[in-house]
N, C-alpha and C positions, 0 to 999 in steps of 0.2 A: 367434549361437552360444549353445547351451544354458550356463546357468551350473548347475556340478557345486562342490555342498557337500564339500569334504574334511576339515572339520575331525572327524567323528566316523573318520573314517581315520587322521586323524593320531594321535588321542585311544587308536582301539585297539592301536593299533603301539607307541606312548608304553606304554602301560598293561599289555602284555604283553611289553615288551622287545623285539619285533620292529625290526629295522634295517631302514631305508628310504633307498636311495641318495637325493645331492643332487637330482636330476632326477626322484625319482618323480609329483610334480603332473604336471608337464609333462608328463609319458609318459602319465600316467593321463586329463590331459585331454585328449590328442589320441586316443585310443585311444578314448575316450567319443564323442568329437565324429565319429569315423569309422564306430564301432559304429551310430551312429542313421543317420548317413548312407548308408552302405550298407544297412541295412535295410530303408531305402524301395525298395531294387533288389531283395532277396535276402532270407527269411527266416532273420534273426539271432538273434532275440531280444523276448520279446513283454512285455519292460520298458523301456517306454520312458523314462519318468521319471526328470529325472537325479536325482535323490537319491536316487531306488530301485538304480539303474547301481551307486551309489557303494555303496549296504548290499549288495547282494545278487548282482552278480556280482563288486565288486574287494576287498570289505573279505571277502564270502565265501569269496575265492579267497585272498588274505591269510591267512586264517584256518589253511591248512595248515601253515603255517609255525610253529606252534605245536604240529603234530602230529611234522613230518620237520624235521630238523638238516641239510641238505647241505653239504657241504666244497664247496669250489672244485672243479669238474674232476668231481664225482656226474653221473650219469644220470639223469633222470625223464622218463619217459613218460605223456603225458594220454590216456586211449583213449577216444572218442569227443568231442570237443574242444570240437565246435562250433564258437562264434564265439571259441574260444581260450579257455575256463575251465573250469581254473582256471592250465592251463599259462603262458598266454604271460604270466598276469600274473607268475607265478613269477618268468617267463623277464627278463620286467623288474628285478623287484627281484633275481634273482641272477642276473645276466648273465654268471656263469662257471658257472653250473651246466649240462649238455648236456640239452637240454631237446627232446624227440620231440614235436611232436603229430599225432595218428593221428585220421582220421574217412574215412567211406565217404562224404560227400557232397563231390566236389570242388569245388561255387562256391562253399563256406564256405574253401575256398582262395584265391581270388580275392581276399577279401577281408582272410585272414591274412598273405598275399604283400605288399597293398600297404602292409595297417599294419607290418608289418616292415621295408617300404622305405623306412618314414617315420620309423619310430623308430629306423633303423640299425642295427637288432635281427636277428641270425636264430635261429632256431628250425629242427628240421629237419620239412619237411610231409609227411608219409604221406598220399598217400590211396589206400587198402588196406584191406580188411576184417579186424577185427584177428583171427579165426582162421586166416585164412591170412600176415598178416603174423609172427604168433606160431610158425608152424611155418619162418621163412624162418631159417635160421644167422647172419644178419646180428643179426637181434634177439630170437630166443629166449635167454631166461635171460642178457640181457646189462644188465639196467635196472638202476640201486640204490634205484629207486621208481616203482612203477605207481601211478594214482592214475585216479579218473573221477566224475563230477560228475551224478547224472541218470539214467542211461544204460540201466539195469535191475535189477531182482532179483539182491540177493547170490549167492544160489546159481547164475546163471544169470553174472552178471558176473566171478566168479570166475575161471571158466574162459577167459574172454577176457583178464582181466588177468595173472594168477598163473603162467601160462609166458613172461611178458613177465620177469618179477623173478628176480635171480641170490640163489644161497643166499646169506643173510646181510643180503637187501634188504628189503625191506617194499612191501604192499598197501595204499593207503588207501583205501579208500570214502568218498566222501564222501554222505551217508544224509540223509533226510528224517525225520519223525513216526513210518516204518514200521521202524525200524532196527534194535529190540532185536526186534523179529516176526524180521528177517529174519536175524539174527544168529543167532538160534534155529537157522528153516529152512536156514542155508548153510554150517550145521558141517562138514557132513559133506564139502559139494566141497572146502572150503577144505582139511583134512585131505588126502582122495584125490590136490587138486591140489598136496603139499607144501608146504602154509604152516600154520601153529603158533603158538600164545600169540596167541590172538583177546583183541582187547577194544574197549569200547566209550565212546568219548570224547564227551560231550554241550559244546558251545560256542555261549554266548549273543553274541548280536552284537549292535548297534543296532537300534533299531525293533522290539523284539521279535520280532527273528526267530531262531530257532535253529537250530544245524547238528552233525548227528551225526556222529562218524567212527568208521569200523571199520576196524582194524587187524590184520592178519597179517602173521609174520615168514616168510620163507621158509628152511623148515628142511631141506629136500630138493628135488632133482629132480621137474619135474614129469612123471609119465610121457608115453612118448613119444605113446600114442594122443590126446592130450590136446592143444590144444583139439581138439573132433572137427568139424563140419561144424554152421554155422550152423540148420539147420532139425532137428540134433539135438541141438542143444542148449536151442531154443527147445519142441519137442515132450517132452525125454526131461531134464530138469535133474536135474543129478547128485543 
C-alpha cells in the first residue's frame, strides 16, 4: 500500500480554520489507495505520487473551502469531475452538503461508483454533457455552487457552468498561472451569462504550488438561449 503524508493536510486545514470530520485520513486514504488503483485500469490521473495525491488533488480540492461557506442541505455541482475533484473530496468532508458530479466520460463513473461504495458516501453521478444537462428543469439554475477544476477557458466554461447556479449562488473556477489572462477575456460571458462582482482569489498551498480562483455571484437569470450547443460554443466563445 502506497504510504500518503497528511501532515501538510492536516497543517493546512489547522492554519486556515477549515473543519475536518473525525474519519477524514481514513476517507482520504482509501480514496488514494483506489485512485492509483483504478488507474492502472482507466485513465484517472497522471499523479501518481502519493505525496503529490495529497498537495495537489486533496489539499487542492480542500482549498475551496476557503472560497465557498456551505450550510448543511447547500447544493454544489462539480462540472467536469473526473476522478472526483474537487467534488467528492467536498463530498467527504461535508457529507450533508448535496453534492452533483457531472462529466461526459462514464468509466470515470465506474470508478466513482465504487469509491462511494466504499466510503458509504453517495454523491449524485451525471453522466451527461453539461450543455444539455444545464438546459434539463431538473438542474438548471437549481445549484448554490458550480465549481470545475481544469476543464477550459473562462469564457468558454462559463457558459457550461453559470446556468447550472441559482440567483444568489456563486461560480467558482478554479484557475491555473492563466487566470487573471482569462478573467480579463471572460468578463463579458460571465456578465451575458448573469453573474456579477468577479474576483480573483490567489491561494498558496504546499510544495509551491498555487491555485487561482475566480469567482462570480449569480445576480440574474441566465438567458434561455444559453448554454447553446457544444461546437458553438467551442467555435464562437461568447
Amino acid at each position: 500500500m502506497p504510504d500518503f503524508n497528511f501532515k501538510p493536510l492536516l497543517e493546512y486545514a489547522e492554519k486556515n480554520n477549515i473543519f475536518l470530520p473525525e474519519n477524514t485520513i481514513e476517507r482520504l486514504t482509501l480514496y488514494g489507495n483506489l485512485l492509483l488503483e483504478w488507474n492502472e485500469k482507466i485513465n484517472l490521473t497522471a499523479i501518481k505520487d502519493p505525496d503529490e495525491i495529497v498537495v495537489k488533488h486533496f489539499i487542492d480540492s480542500l482549498s475551496l473551502l476557503k472560497i465557498i461557506s456551505p450550510k448543511d442541505g447547500d447544493s454544489l455541482i462539480d462540472v467536469g469531475t473526473g476522478a472526483g475533484f474537487p467534488g467528492m473530496v467536498i463530498k467527504i468532508l461535508r457529507p450533508k452538503l448535496n453534492v452533483t458530479l457531472l462529466d461526459g466520460h462514464a468509466k470515470r463513473f465506474i470508478f466513482l461508483e465504487d469509491l462511494q461504495a466504499k466510503l458509504g458516501i453517495k454523491a449524485e453521478n451525471l453522466h451527461i454533457r453539461a450543455e444539455l444537462a444545464a438546459k434539463d428543469i431538473k438542474y438548471r439554475e437549481k445549484f448554490d455552487f458550480a465549481t470545475a477544476r481544469a476543464v477550459a477557458r473562462l469564457n468558454t466554461l462559463s457558459e457550461y457552468c453559470l446556468p447550472f447556479v441559482k440567483r444568489g449562488g456563486k461560480f467558482v473556477s478554479m484557475k491555473g498561472p492563466t487566470a487573471e489572462e482569462e478573467l480579463t477575456e471572460g468578463k463579458k460571458a460571465i456578465e451575458i451569462l448573469g453573474g456579477e462582482n468577479l474576483s480573483l482569489i490567489k491561494e498558496n498551498l504546499p510544495m509551491d504550488n498555487t491555485r487561482f480562483f475566480i469567482t462570480a455571484e449569480k445576480g440574474k437569470k441566465t438567458p434561455e438561449k444559453y448554454p447553446r450547443a457544444s461546437a458553438k460554443i467551442s467555435k464562437n466563445p461568447l
